[in-house]
MARPALO-731787 format. One line per field, with one value per residue: residue number from 1; y, z, x of N, C-alpha, C, O, CB in turn. Coordinates in Angstrom, 2 decimals. Glycine has a CB too. Layout:
k <- (NUM ...)
n.yy <- (Y ...)
n.zz <- (Z ...)
n.xx <- (X ...)
ca.yy <- (Y ...)
ca.zz <- (Z ...)
ca.xx <- (X ...)
c.yy <- (Y ...)
c.zz <- (Z ...)
c.xx <- (X ...)
o.yy <- (Y ...)
o.zz <- (Z ...)
o.xx <- (X ...)
cb.yy <- (Y ...)
cb.zz <- (Z ...)
cb.xx <- (X ...)
***
This chain:
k <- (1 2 3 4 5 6 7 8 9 10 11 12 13 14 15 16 17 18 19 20 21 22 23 24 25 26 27 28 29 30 31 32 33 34 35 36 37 38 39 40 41 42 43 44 45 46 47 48 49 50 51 52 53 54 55 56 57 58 59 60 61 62 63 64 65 66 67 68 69 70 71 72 73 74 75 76 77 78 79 80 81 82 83 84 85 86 87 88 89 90 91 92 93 94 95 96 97 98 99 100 101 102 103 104 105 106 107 108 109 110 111 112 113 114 115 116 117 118 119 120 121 122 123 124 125 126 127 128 129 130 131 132 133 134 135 136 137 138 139 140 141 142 143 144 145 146 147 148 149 150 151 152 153 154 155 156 157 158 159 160 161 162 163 164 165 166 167 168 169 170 171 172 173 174 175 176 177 178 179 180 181 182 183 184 185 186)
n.yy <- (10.29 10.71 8.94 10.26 9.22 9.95 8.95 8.82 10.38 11.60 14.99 17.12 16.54 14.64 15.84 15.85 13.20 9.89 8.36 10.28 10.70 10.45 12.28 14.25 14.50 14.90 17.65 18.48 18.36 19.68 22.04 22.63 22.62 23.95 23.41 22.95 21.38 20.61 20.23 17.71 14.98 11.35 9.73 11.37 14.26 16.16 16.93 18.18 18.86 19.61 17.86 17.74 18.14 16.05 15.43 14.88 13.73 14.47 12.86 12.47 10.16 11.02 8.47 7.49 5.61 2.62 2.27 3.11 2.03 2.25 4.90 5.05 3.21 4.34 6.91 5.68 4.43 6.17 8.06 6.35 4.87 3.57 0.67 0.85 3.74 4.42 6.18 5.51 7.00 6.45 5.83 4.24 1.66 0.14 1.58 3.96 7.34 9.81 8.47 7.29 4.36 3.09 0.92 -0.94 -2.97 -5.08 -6.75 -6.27 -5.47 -5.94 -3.11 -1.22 0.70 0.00 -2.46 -2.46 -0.91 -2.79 -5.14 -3.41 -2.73 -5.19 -6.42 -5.58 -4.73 -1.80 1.45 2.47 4.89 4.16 6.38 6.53 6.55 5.51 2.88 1.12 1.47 -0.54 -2.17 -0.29 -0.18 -0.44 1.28 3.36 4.74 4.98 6.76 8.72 11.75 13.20 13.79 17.44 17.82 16.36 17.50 19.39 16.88 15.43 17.47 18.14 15.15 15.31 16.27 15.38 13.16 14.19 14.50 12.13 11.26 12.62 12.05 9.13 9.79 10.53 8.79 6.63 3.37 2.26 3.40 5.54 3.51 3.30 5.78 6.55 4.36 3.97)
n.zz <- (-6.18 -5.11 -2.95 -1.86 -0.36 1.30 2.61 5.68 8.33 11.04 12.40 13.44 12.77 11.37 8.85 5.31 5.23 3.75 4.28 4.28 1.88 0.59 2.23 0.88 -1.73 -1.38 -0.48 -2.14 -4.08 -2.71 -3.11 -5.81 -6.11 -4.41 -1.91 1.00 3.42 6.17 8.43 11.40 11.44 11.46 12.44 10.99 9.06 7.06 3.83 1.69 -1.79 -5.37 -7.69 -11.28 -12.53 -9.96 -6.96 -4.35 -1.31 0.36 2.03 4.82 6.83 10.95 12.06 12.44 10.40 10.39 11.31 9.44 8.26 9.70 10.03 6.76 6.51 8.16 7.51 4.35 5.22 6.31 4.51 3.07 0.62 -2.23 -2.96 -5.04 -5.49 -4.31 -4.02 -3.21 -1.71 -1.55 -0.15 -1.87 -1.54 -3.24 -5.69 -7.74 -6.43 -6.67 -8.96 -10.13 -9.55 -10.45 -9.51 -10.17 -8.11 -5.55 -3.29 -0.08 -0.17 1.59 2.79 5.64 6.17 4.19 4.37 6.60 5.53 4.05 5.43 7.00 5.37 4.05 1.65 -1.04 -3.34 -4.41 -5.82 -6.54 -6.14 -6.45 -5.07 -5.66 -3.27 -3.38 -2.46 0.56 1.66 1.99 4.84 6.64 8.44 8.13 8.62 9.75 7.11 5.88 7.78 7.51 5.78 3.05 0.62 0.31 -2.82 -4.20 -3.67 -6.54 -8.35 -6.61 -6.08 -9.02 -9.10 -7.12 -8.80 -11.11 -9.59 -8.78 -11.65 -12.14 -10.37 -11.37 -14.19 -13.21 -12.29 -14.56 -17.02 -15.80 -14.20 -15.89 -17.92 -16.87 -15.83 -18.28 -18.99 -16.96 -16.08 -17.78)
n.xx <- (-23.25 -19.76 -17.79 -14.73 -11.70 -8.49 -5.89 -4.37 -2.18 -3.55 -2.63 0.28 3.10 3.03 2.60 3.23 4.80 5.36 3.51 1.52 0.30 -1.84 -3.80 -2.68 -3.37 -6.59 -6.32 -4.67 -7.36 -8.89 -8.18 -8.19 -10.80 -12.42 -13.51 -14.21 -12.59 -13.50 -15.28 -15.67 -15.87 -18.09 -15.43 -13.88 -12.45 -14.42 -15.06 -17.77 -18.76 -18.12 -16.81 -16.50 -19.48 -20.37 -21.75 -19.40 -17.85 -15.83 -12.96 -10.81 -9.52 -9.88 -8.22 -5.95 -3.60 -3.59 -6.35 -8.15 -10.53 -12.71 -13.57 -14.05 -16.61 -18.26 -18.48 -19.60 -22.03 -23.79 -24.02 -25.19 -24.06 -22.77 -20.51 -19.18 -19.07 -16.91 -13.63 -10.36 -7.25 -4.13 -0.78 2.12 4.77 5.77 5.85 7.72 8.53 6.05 4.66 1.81 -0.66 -3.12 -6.45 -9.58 -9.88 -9.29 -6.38 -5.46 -2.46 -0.13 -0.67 -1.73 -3.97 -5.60 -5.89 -7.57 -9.74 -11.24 -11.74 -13.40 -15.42 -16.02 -15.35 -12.93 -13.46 -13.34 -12.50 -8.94 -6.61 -3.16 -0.77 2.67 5.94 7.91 10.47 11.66 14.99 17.76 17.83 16.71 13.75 10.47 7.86 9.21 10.66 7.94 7.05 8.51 9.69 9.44 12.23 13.65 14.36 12.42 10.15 8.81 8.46 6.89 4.53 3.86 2.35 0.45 -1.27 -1.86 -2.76 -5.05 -6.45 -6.55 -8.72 -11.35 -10.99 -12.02 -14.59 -15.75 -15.22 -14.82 -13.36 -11.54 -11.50 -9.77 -7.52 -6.08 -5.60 -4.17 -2.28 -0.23)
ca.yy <- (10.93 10.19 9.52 9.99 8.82 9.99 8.29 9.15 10.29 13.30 15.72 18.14 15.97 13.53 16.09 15.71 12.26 9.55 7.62 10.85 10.88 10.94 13.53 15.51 14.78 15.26 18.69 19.20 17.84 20.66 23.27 22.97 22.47 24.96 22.61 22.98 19.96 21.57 19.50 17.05 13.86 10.40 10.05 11.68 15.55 16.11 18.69 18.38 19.75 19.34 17.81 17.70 18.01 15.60 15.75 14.23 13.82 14.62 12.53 12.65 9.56 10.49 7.42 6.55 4.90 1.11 2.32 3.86 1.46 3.06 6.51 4.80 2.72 5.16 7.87 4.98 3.51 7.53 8.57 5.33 5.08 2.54 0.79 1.79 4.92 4.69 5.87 5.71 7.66 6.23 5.73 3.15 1.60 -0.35 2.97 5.39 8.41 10.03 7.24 6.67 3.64 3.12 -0.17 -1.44 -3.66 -5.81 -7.37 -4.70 -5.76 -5.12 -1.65 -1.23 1.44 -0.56 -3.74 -1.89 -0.49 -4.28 -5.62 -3.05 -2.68 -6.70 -6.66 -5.19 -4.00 -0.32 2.15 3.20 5.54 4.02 7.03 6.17 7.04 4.75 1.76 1.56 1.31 -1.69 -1.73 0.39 -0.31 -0.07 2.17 4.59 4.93 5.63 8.02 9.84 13.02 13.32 14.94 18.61 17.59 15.45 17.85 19.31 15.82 15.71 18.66 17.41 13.51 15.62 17.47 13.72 12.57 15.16 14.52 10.91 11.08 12.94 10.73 8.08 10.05 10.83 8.02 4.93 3.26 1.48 4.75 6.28 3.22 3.26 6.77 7.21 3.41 3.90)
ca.zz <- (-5.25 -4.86 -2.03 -2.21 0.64 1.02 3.43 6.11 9.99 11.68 13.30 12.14 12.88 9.83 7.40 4.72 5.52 2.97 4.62 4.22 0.42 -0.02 2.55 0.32 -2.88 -0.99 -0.16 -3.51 -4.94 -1.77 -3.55 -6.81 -6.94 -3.25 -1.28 2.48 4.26 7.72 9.40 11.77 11.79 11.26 12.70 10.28 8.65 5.69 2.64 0.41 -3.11 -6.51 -8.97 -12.69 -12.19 -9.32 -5.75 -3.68 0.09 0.32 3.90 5.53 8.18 11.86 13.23 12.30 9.70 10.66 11.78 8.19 7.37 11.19 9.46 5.71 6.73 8.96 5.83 3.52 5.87 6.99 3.32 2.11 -0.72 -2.47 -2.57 -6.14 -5.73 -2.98 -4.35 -1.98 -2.48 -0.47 -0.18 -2.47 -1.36 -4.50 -6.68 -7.96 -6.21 -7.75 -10.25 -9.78 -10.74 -10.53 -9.70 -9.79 -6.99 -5.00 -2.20 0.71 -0.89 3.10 3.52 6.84 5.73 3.23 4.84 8.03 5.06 3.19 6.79 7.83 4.30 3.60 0.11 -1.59 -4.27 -4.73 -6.28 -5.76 -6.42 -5.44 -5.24 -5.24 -2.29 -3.28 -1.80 1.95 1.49 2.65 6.44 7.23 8.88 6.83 9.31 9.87 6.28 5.38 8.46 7.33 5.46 1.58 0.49 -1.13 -3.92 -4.99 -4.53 -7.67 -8.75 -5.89 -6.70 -10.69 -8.88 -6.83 -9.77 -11.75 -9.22 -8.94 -12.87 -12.22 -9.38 -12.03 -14.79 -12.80 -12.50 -16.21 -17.81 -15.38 -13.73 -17.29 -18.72 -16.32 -15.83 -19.79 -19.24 -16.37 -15.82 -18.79)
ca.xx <- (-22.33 -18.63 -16.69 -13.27 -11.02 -7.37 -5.57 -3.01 -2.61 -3.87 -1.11 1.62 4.22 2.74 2.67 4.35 5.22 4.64 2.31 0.27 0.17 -3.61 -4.31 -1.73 -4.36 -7.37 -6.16 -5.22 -8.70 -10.23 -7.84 -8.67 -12.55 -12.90 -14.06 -13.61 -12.66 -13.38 -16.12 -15.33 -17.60 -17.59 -14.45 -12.50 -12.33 -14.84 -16.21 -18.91 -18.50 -18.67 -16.75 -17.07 -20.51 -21.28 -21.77 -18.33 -17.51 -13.86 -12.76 -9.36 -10.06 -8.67 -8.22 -4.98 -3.78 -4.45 -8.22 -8.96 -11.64 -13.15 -13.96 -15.04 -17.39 -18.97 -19.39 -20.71 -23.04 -24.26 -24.41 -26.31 -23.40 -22.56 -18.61 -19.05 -18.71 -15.47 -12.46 -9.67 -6.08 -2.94 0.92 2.59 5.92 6.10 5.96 8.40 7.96 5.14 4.43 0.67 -1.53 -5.07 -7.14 -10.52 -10.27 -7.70 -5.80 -4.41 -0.83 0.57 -1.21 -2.80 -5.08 -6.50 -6.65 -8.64 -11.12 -12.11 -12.25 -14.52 -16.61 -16.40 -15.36 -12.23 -14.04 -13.44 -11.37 -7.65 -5.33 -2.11 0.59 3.99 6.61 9.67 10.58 12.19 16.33 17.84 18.08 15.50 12.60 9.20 7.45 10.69 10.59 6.41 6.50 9.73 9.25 9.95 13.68 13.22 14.47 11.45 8.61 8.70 7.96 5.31 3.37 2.95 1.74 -0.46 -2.08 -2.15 -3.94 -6.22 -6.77 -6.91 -9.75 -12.13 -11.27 -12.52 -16.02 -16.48 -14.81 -14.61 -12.34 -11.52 -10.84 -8.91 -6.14 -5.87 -5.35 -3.07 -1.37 0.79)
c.yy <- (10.02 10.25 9.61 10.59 9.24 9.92 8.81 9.50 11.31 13.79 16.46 17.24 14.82 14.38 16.36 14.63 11.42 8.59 8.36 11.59 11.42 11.50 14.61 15.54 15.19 16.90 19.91 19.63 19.13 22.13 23.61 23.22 23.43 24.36 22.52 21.91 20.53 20.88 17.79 15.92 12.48 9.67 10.50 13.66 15.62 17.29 17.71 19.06 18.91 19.21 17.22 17.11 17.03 15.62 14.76 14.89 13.65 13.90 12.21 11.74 10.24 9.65 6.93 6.14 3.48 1.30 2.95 3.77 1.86 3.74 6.32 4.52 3.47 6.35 7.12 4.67 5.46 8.26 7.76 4.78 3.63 1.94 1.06 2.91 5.50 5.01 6.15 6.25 7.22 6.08 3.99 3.08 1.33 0.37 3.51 6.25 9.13 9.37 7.25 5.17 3.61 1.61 -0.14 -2.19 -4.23 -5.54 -5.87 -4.77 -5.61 -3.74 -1.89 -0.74 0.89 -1.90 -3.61 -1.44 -1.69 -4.83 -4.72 -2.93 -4.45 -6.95 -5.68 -4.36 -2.49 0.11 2.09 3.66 5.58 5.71 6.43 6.89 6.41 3.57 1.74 1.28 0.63 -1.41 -0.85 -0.52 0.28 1.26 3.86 5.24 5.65 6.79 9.01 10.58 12.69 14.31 16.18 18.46 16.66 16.20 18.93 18.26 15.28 16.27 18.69 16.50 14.26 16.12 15.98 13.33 12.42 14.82 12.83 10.71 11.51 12.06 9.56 8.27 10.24 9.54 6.61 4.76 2.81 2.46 5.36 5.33 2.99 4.67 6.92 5.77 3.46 4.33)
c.zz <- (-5.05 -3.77 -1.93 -0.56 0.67 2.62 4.11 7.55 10.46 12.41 12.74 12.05 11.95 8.77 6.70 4.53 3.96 3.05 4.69 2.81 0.12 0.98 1.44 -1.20 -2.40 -1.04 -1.56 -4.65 -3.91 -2.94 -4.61 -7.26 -5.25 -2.39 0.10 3.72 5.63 8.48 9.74 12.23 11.36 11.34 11.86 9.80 7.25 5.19 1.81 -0.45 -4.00 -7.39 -10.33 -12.72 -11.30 -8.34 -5.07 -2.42 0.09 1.78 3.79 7.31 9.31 12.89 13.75 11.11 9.33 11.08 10.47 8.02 8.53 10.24 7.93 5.75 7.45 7.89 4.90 4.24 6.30 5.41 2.36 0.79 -1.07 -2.58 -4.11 -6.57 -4.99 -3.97 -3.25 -3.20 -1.45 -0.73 -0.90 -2.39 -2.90 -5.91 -6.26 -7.44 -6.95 -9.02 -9.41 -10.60 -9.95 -10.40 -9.15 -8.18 -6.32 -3.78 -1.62 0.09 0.76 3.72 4.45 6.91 4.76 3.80 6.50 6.54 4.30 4.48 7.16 6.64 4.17 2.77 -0.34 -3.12 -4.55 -5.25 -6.09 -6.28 -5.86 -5.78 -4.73 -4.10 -1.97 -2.24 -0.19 1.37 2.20 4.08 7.39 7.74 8.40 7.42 9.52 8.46 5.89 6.52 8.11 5.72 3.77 1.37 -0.45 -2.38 -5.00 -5.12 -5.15 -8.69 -8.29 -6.15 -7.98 -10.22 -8.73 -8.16 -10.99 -11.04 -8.98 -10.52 -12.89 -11.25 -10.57 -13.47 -14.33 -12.77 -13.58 -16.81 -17.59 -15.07 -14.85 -18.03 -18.11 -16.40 -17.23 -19.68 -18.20 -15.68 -16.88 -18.80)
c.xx <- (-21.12 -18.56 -15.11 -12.42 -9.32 -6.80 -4.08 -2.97 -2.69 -2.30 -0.58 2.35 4.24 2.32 3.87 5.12 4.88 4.04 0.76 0.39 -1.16 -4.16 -3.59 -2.70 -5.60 -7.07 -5.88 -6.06 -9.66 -9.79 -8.44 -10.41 -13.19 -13.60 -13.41 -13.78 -12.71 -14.72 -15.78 -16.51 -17.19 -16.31 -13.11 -13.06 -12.92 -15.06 -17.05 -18.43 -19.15 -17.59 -16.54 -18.27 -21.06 -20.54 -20.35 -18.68 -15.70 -14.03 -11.07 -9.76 -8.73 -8.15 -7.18 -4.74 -4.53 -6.00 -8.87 -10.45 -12.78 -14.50 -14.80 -16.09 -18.52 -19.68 -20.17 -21.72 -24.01 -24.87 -24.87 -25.21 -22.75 -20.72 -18.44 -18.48 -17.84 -14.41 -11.43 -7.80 -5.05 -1.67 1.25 4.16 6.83 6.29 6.78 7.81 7.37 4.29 2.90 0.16 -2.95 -5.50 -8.35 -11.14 -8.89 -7.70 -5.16 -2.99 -0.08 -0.32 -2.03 -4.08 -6.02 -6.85 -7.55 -9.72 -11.71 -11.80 -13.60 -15.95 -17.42 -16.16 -13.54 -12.39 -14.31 -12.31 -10.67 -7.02 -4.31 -1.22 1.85 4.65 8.27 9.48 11.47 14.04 16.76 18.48 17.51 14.45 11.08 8.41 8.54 10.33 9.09 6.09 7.96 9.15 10.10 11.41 13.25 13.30 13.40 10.22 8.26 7.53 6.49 4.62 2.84 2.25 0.42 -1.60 -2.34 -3.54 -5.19 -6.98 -7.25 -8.21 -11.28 -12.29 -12.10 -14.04 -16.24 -15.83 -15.14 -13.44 -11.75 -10.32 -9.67 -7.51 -6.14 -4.75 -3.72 -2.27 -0.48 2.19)
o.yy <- (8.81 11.22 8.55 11.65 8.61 10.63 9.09 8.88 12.09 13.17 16.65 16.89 14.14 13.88 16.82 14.75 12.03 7.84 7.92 12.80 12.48 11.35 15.73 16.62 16.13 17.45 21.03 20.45 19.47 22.94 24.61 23.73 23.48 25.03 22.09 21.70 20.94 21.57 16.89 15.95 12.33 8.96 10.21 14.14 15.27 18.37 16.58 19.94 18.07 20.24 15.99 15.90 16.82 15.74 13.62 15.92 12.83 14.20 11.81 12.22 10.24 9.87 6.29 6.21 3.18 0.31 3.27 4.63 1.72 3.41 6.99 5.26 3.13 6.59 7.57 4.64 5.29 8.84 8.06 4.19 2.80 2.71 1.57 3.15 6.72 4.14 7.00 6.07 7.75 6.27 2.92 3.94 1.84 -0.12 3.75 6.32 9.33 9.88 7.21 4.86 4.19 0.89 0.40 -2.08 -3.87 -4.74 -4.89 -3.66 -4.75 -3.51 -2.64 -1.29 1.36 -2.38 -4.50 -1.91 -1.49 -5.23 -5.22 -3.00 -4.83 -8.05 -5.06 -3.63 -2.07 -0.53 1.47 3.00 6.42 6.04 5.95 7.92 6.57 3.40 2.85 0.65 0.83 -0.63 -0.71 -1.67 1.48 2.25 5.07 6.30 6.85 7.60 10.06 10.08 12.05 15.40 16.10 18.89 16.38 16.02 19.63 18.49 14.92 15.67 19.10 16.59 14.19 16.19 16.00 13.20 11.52 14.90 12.41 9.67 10.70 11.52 9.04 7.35 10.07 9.31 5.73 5.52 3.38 2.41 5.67 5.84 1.77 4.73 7.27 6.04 2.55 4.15)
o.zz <- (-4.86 -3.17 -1.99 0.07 -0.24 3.57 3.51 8.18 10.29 12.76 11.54 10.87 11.74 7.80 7.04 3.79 3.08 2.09 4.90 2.66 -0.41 0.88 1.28 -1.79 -3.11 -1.86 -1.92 -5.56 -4.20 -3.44 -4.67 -8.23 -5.08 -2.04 0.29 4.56 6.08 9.48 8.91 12.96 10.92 10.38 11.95 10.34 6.29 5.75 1.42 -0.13 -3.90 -7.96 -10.34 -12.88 -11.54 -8.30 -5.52 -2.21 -0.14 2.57 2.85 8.40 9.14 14.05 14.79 10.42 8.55 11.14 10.48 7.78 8.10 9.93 7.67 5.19 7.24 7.59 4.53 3.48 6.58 5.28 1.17 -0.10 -0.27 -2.30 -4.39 -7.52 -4.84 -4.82 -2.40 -4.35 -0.35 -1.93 -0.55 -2.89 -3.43 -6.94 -5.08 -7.66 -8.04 -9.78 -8.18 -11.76 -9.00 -11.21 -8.07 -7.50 -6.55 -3.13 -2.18 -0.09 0.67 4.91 4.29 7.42 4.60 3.71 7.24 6.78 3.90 3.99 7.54 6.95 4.17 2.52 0.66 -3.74 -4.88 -5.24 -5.03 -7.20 -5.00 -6.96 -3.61 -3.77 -1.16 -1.44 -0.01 0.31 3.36 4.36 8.59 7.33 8.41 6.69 9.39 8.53 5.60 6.37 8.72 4.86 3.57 1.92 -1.55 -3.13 -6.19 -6.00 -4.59 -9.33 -8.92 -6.66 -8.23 -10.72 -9.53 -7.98 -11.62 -11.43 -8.93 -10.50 -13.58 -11.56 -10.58 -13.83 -15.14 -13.08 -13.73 -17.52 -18.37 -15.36 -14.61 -18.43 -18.77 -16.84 -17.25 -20.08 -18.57 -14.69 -16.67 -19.80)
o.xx <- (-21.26 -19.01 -14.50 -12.45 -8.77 -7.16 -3.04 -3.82 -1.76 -1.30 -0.79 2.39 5.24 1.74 4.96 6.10 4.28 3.89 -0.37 0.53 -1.49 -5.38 -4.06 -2.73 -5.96 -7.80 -6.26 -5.94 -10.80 -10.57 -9.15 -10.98 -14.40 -14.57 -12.27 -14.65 -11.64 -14.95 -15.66 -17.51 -16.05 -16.02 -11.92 -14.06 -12.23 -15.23 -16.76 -17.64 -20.04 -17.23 -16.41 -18.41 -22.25 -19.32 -20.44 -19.33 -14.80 -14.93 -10.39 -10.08 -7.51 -7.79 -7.04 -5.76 -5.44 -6.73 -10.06 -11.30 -13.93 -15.64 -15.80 -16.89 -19.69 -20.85 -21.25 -22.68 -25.20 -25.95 -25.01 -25.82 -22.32 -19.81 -17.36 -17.74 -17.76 -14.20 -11.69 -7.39 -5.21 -1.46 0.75 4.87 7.82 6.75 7.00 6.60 7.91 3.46 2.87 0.42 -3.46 -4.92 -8.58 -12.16 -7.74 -8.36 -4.67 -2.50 0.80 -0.53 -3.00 -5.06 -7.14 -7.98 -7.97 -10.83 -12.85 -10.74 -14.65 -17.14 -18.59 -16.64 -13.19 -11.62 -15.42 -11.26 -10.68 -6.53 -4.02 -1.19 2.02 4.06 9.18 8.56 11.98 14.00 16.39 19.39 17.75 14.42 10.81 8.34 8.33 9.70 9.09 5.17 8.16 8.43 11.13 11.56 12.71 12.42 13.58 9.37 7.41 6.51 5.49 3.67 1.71 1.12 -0.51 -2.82 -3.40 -4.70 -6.03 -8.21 -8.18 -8.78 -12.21 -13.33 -12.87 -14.80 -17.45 -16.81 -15.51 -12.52 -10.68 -9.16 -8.67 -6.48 -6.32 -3.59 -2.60 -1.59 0.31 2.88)
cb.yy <- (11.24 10.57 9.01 11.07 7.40 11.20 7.06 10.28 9.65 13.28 14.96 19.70 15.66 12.25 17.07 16.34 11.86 9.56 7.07 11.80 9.58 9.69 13.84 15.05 13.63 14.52 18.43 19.08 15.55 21.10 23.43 22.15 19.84 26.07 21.52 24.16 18.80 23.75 19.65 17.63 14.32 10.43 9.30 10.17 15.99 15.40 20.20 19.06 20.07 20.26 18.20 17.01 18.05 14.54 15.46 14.41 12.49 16.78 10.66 14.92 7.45 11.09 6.38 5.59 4.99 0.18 3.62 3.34 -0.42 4.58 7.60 4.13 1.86 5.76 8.55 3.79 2.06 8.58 9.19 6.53 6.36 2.54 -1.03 2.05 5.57 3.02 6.49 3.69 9.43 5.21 5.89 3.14 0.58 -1.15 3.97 5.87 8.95 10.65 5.26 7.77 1.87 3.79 -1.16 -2.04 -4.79 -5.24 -8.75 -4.80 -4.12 -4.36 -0.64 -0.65 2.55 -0.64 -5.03 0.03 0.85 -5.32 -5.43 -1.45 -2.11 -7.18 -5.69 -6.10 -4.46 0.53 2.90 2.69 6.48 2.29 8.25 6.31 6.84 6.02 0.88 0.28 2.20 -2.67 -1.29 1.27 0.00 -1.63 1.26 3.74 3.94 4.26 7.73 8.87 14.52 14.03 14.11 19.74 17.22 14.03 17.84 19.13 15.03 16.10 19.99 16.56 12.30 16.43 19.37 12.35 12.43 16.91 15.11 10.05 12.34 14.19 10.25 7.73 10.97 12.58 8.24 3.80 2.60 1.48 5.97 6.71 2.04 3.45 7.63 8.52 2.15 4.44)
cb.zz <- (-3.89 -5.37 -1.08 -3.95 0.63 0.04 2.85 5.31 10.94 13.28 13.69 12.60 14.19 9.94 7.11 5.13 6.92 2.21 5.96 5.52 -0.35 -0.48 4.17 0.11 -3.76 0.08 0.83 -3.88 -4.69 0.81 -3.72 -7.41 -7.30 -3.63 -2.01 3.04 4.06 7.49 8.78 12.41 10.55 10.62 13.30 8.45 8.72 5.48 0.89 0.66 -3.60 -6.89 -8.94 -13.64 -13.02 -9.67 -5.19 -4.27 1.01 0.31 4.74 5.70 8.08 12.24 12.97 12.96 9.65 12.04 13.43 6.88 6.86 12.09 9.13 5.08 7.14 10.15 4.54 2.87 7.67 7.95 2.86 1.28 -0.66 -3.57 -1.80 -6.32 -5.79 -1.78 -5.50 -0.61 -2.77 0.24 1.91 -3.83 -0.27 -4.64 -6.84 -9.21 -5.82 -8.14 -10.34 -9.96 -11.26 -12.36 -9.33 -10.69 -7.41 -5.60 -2.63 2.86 -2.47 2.64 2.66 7.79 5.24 1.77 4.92 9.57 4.09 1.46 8.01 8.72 2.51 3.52 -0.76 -1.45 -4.26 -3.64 -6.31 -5.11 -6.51 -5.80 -4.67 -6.32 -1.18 -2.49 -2.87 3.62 1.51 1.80 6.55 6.23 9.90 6.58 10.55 9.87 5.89 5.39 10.44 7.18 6.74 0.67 -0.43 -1.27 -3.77 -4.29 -3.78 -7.79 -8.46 -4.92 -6.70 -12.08 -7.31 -5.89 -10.54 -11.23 -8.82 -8.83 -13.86 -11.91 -7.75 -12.06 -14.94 -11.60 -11.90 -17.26 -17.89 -16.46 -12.63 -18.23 -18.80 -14.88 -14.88 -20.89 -19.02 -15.18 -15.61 -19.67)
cb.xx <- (-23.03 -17.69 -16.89 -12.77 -11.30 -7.07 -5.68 -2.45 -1.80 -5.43 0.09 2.71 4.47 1.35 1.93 4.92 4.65 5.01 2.65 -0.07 0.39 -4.80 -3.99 0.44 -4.59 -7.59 -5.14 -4.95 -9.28 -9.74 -6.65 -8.06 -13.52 -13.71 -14.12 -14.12 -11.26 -13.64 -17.60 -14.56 -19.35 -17.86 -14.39 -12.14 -10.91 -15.90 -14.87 -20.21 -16.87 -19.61 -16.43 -16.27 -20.94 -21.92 -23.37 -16.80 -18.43 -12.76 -13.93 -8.89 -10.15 -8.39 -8.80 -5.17 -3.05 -3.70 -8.72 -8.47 -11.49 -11.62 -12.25 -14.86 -16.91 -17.90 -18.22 -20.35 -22.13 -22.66 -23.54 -28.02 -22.22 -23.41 -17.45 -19.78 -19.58 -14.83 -12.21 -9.75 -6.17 -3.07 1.70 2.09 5.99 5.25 4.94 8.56 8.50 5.65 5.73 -0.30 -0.91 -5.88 -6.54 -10.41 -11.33 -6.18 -4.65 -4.05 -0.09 2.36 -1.95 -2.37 -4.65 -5.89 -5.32 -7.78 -11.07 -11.39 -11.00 -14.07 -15.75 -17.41 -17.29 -11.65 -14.92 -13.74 -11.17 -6.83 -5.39 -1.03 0.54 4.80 5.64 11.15 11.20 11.42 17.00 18.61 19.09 14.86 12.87 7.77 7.19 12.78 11.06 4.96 6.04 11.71 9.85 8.62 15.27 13.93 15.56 11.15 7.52 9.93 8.88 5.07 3.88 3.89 2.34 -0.04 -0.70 -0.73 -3.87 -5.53 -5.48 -5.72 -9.39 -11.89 -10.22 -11.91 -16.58 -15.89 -13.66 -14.84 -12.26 -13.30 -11.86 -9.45 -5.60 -7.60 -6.71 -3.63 -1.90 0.36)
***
């Protein structure tokens, strides 16, 4: 059993944002495989499903961003699961919009959401699907920027990442993580 984590902050007023990137794959990973993220537990918003043949926990933590690792820890430790089988999906400053990459393991790099989930697991050792969101523009403020809303003109570009990423989350169950950044870091 997978779990796959997509990271970002409850509300209307954060969708769409791009600090809520990997609720925006989660949603596309519920669309495509019918999976209804609609039960509220562990402090975050989950589904059960299925796919390419094995069992996943779709979660959408709502804790917050900075409380991510809250809501993970609470599904791994409830569903016995190993950090093996964590993949997590979040906002990358350091990426081209839409640009994904993929890693095995690693340092939060700055992210709050990630450095609240290897504080609360103990290890850094799990999946990720960074998505890109562009870098902040000089004189901004980093926060202003990851909670401000994407320009129309990019999602186009968005709505292919999403559908990447979606392709990159299942790679990762049939192939490996190995396979997948071969496949989709290039």
């Amino acid at each position: 059993m997978y779990i796959i984590a997509g990271l970002g902050n409850p509300g209307t007023q954060y969708m769409g944002t791009r600090h809520n990137a990997g609720f925006s794959v989660i949603d596309a990973l519920a669309d495509q495989y019918n999976i209804s993220v609609d039960t509220q537990k562990h402090k975050g918003m989950i589904g059960k499903g299925m796919i390419e043949g094995e069992k996943v926990i779709l979660v959408k933590p709502m804790t917050y961003m900075n409380l991510s690792g809250e809501c993970i820890r609470e599904v791994m430790d409830y569903y016995k699961a190993d950090i093996d089988d964590l993949i997590v999906i979040f906002d990358d400053i350091s990426l081209e919009p839409g640009k994904l990459r993929l890693r095995a393991k690693g340092s939060a790099g700055g992210h709050n959401g990630i450095k609240s989930i290897i504080a609360q697991l103990g290890s850094d050792r799990f999946k990720r699907v960074k998505f890109g969101v562009g870098d902040k523009p000089k004189g901004w403020d980093l926060a202003d920027w990851v909670l401000g809303k994407f320009p129309a003109d990019l999602y186009d570009t968005l709505r292919d990442a999403n559908q990447r990423a979606c392709e990159a989350v299942a790679c990762i169950m049939t192939e490996g993580i190995t396979g997948a950044m071969n496949k989709f870091n290039g």
